[in-house]
C-alpha positions in Angstrom: 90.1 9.9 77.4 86.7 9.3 78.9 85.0 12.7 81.2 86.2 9.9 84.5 90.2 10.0 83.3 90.0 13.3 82.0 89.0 14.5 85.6 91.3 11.8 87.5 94.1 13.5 84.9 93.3 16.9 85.8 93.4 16.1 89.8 96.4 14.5 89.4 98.5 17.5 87.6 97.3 19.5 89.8 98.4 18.3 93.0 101.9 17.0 91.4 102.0 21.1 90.3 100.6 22.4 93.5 98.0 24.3 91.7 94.8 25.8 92.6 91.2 25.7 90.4 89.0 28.6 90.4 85.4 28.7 88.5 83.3 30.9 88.3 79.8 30.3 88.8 79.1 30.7 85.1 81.5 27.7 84.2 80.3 24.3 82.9 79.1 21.8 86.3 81.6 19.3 85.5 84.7 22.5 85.5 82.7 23.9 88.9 83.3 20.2 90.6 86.5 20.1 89.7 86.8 23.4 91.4 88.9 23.9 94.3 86.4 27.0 94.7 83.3 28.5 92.5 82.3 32.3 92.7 82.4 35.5 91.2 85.5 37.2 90.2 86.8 39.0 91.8 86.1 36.5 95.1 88.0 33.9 93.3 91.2 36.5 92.7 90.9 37.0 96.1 90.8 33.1 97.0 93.8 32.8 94.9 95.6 35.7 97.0 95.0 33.3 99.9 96.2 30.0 98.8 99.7 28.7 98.5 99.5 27.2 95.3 102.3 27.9 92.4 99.9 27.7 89.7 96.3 29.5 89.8 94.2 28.3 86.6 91.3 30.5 86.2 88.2 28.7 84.6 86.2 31.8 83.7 87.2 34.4 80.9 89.9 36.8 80.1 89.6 40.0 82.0 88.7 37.4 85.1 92.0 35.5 84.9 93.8 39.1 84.1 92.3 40.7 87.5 93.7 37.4 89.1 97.0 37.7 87.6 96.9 41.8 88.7 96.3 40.7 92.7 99.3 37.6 92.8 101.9 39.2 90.2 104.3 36.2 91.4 102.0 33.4 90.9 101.5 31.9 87.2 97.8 32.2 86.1 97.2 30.2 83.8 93.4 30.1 81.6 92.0 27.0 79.5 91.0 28.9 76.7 92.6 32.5 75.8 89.5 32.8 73.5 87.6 33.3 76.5 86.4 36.9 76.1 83.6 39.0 77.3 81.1 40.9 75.2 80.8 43.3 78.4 85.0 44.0 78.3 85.2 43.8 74.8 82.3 47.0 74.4 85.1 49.2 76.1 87.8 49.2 74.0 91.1 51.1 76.2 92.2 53.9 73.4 88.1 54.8 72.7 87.6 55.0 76.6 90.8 57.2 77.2 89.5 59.7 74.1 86.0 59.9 76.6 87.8 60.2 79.3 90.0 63.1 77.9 86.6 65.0 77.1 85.6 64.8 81.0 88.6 65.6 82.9 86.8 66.8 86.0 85.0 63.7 86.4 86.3 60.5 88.4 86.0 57.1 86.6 84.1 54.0 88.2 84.9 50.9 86.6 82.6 47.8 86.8 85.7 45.0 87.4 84.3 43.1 84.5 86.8 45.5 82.5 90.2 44.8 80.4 93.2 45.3 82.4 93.6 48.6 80.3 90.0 50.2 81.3 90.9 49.2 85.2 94.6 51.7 84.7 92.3 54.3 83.6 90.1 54.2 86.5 89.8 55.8 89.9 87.8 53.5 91.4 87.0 49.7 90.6 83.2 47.9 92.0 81.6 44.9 91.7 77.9 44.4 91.3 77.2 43.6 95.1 79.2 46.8 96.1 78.7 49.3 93.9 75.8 50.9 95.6 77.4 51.4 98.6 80.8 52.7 96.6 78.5 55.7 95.1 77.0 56.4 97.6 80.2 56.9 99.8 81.3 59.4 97.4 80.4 63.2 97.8 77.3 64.2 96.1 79.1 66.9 94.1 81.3 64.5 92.9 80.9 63.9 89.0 81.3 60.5 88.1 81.8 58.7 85.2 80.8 54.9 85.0 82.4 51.9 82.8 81.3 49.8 81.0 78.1 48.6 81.9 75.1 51.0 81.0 72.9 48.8 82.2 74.7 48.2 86.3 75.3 51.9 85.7 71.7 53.1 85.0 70.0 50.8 88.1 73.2 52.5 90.4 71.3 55.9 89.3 68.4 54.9 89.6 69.0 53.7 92.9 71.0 56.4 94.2 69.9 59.5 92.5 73.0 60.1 91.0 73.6 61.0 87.3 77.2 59.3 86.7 77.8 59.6 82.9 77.7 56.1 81.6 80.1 54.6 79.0 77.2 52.6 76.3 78.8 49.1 77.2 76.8 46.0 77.9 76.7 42.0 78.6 75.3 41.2 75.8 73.7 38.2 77.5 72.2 40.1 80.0 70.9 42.8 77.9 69.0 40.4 75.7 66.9 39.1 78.4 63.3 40.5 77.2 61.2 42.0 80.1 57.9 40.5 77.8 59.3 36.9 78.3 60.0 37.4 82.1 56.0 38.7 82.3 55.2 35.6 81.1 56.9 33.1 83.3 55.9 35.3 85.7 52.1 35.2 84.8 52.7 31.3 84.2 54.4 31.2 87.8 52.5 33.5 89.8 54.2 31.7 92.9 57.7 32.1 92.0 59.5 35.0 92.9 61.8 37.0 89.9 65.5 37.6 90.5 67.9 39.6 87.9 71.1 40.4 87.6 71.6 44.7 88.0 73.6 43.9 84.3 70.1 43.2 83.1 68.3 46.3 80.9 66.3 48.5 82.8 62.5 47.3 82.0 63.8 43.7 82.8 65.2 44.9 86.0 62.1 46.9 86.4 59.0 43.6 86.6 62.1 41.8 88.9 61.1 41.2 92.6 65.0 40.7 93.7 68.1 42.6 91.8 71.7 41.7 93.1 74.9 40.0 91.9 75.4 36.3 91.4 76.4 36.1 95.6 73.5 37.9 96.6 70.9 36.3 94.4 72.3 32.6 96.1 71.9 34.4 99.1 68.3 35.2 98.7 67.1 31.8 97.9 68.9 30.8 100.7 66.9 32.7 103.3 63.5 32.6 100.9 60.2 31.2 101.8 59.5 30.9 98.3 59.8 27.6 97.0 59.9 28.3 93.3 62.2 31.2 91.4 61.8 32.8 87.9 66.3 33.5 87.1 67.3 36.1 84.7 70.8 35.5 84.6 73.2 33.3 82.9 72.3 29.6 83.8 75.7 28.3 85.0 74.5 29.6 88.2 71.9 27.5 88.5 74.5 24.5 89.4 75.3 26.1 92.6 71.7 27.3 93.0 70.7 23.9 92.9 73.4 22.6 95.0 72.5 24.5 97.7 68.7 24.0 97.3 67.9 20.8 96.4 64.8 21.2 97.6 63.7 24.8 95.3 62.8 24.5 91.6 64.3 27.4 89.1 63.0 28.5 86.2 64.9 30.1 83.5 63.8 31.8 80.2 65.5 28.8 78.3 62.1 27.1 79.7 59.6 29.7 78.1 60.7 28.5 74.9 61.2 31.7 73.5 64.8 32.2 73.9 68.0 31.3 74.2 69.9 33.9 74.7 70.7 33.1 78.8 73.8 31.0 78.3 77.3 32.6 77.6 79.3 31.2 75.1 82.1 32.5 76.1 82.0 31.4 79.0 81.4 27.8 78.1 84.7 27.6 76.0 86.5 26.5 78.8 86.1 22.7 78.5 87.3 19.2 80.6 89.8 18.8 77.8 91.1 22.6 77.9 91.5 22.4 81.8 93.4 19.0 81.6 95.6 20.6 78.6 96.3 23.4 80.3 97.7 22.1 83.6 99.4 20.0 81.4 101.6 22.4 79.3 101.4 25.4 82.0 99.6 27.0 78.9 98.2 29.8 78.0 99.4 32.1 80.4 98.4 35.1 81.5 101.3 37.4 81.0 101.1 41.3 82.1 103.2 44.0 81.9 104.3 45.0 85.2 103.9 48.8 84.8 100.1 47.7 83.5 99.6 45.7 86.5 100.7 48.2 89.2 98.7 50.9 87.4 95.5 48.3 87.2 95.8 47.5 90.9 95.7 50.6 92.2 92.1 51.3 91.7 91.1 47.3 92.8 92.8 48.1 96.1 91.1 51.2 96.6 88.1 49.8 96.1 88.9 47.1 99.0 89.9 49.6 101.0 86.6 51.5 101.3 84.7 48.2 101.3 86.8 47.4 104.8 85.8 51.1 106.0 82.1 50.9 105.0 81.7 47.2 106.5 80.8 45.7 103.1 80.7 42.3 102.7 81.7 41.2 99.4 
């Protein structure tokens, strides 16, 4: 089938199966105009909790479609490709982290949500990039904190904060490749153009960046920018929506400097037309959970939402 019958196909299943599409911003642009909605994860598992469809298919990767599946346990999630990983999740493996964990027992655990199922049951306390600042800091300063899996979110949060959480050595392995000597020199090329990171970045990246912040906030800094012109250190399926919602601004990326790249998540980009159409199709591959797993996994996401609704944070 052609990209045009492949996408008539895929909107025809999924109104016949009352079903819902969520993308995250690091999806493919044809899977994010298919989308019935396009954010980060954790938004888009929340999305799903408000829609009425039967079916939620999750066009992002694994642990995104599992966190989904944890917050509607009733509704069938469904991903295109079960392949799908995360370098991030996969760097915190559940029986390694529980052995830690064992060796710290007066120390709380904050997981980064971009975590297996597994890693989220072992944890007190599950953030997201945009609220993880505020989460620490709500916490008493005598509190001893351990932080999972991201060294690099967990090391700016420190660094921001003061704090010394105990960091699990996990990373985004497309983040963490991002070379601070190749930002310098867009950034000598561009004089003009503003740098934003992602906090998963490593720390001398993060530290020649003018703007740090999660996908949402970095969309939301353009947004309200004078600047005409941006230097992005982040994985470049955002730049459909960045575009999107500034025609008018020009991005540059590190893919442009010729000298890498290491910007684009393969992962991420396994989730194809084809795969979507397929899996609306057959109903397949599912995300099945254990429901012990998912009550134990939930617990620390909805604690999490709790304090965000008492500290006013807007996620």
């Amino acid at each position: 089938m052609s990209n045009n019958n492949i996408r008539e196909a895929i909107l025809e299943l999924k109104k016949r199966k009352n079903a819902v599409i969520l993308g995250h911003y690091y999806q493919r642009h044809e899977i994010q105009e298919l989308s019935d909605y396009v954010g980060d994860s954790l938004a888009l598992a929340q999305k799903a909790q408000e829609a009425t469809a039967d079916i939620i298919v999750f066009c992002g990767v694994h642990f995104m479609a599992e966190t989904a599946k944890i917050l509607n346990p009733s509704r069938k999630v469904l991903l295109p490709d079960m392949e799908a990983s995360c370098s991030l999740a996969e760097s915190c493996k559940a029986s390694d982290f529980a052995a830690f964990k064992a060796q710290h027992p007066d120390h709380m655990v904050i997981s980064y949500v971009n975590c297996s199922a597994e890693i989220k049951a072992l944890s007190d306390l599950i953030c997201t990039s945009g609220n993880a600042e505020k989460l620490v800091r709500a916490l008493p300063d005598d509190q001893k904190i351990i932080f999972a899996p991201d060294k690099n979110l967990g090391g700016y949060i420190n660094r921001v904060t003061g704090r010394n959480m105990l960091l699990w050595n996990g990373v985004c392995t497309v983040h963490d490749a991002m070379q601070a000597e190749a930002i310098l020199q867009l950034k000598a090329a561009n004089p003009d153009a503003p740098v934003i990171a992602h906090p998963e970045c490593n720390a001398a990246l993060l530290e020649v960046a003018d703007f740090i912040g999660s996908t949402k906030a970095m969309l939301s800094f353009i947004k309200k920018s004078d600047s005409h012109r941006f230097i992005v250190a982040t994985e470049t399926g955002i730049l459909f929506e960045m575009k999107r919602e500034n025609p008018d601004k020009e991005f540059i990326t590190l893919r442009d400097d010729k000298s890498c790249a290491c910007d684009d998540c393969a992962y991420m980009k396994l989730n194809t037309l084809e795969k979507l159409y397929e899996c609306l199709r057959d109903e397949s591959p599912e995300i099945v959970m254990d429901e012990q797993l998912i009550e134990a996994a939930k617990r620390p996401i909805v604690r999490m939402l709790d304090m965000s609704k008492t500290l006013g944070i807007i996620k």
